[in-house]
N, C-alpha and C positions, 0 to 999 in steps of 0.2 A: 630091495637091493641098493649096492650103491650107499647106505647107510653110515652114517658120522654126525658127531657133536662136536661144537666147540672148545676147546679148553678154557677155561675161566682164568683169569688174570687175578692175582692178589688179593685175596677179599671179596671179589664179585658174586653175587646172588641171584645169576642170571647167569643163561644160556643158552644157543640155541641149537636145533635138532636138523638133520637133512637125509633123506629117504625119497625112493621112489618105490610107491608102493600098483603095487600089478595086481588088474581085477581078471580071473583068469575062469570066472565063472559068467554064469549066460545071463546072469540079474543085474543090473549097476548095484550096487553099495556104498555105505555112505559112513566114511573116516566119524566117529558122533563121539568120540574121546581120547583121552590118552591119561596115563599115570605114571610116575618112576619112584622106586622107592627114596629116589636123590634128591626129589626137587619136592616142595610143598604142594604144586600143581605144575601142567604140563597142559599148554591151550596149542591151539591151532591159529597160527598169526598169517596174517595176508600184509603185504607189501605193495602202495602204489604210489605211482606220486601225486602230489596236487601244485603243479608249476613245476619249480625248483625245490620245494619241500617233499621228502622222502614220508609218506605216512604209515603208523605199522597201526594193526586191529588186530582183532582177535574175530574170526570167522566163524558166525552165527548159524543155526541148522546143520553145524556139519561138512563134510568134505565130498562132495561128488566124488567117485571112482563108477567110469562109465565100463559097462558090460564089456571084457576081452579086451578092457583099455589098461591104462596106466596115468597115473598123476607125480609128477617131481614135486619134491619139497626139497627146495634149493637157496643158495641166497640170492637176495635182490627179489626172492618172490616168497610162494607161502612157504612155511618151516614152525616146526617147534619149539615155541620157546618155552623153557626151563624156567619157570619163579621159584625164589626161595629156597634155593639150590642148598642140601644140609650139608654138604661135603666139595672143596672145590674138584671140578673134571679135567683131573692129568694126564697128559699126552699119554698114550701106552694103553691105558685101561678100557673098559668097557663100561657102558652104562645102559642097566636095562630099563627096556620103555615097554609097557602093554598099551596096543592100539587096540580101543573097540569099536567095531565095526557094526551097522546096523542089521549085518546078514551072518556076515562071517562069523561075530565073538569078538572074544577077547584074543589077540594074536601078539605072541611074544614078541621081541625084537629084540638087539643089540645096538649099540651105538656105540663102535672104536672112535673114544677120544683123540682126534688131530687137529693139525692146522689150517691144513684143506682140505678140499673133495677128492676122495679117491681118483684116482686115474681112470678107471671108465666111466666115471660121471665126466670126464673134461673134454667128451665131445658130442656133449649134448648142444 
């Protein structure tokens, strides 16, 4: 739910992705990929800082989603980012992502291209 991507600016070959994905089953499960037919790859980046320096990774093993829990992929924390983006992402459109998971599959998604998070992610 809650689901959006950045627009890309001018040229950019990057983007990033934001979602909050709900484990509504009795197992935890574990986010282990993603793809879009838009971007050349699609990782799973973590956000933290070290002092005053912002650092971004790309998180390794996978994404915990705990049993009847839920995980945000928001900014300033983990989120999807887009490499090698073949098409820039315009306001208005949608972009599809397949998330696969290491119980559930492969699970569709959509991502409404804006400029910011939907309004019921704004009080999280």
């Amino acid at each position: 739910r809650d689901a959006w991507a950045s627009p890309t600016p001018g040229g950019a070959q990057v983007s990033a992705g934001y979602l909050t994905i709900v484990n509504g089953a009795e197992a935890a499960d574990t986010l282990v990929s993603a793809t879009s037919p838009r971007a050349a790859s699609v990782e799973v980046h973590e956000m933290s800082m070290d002092g005053a320096v912002m650092r971004m990774r790309q998180v390794t093993g996978g994404l915990a989603i705990p049993s009847g829990g839920e995980v945000s992929l928001a900014p300033g924390g983990n989120h999807l980012m887009f490499m090698g983006v073949t098409q820039p992402f315009a306001e208005g459109e949608s972009i599809p992502v397949t998330l696969t998971f290491a119980n559930a599959g492969a699970v569709e998604v959509q991502l409404p291209v804006q400029r910011e998070a939907p309004m019921a992610m704004g009080g999280h």
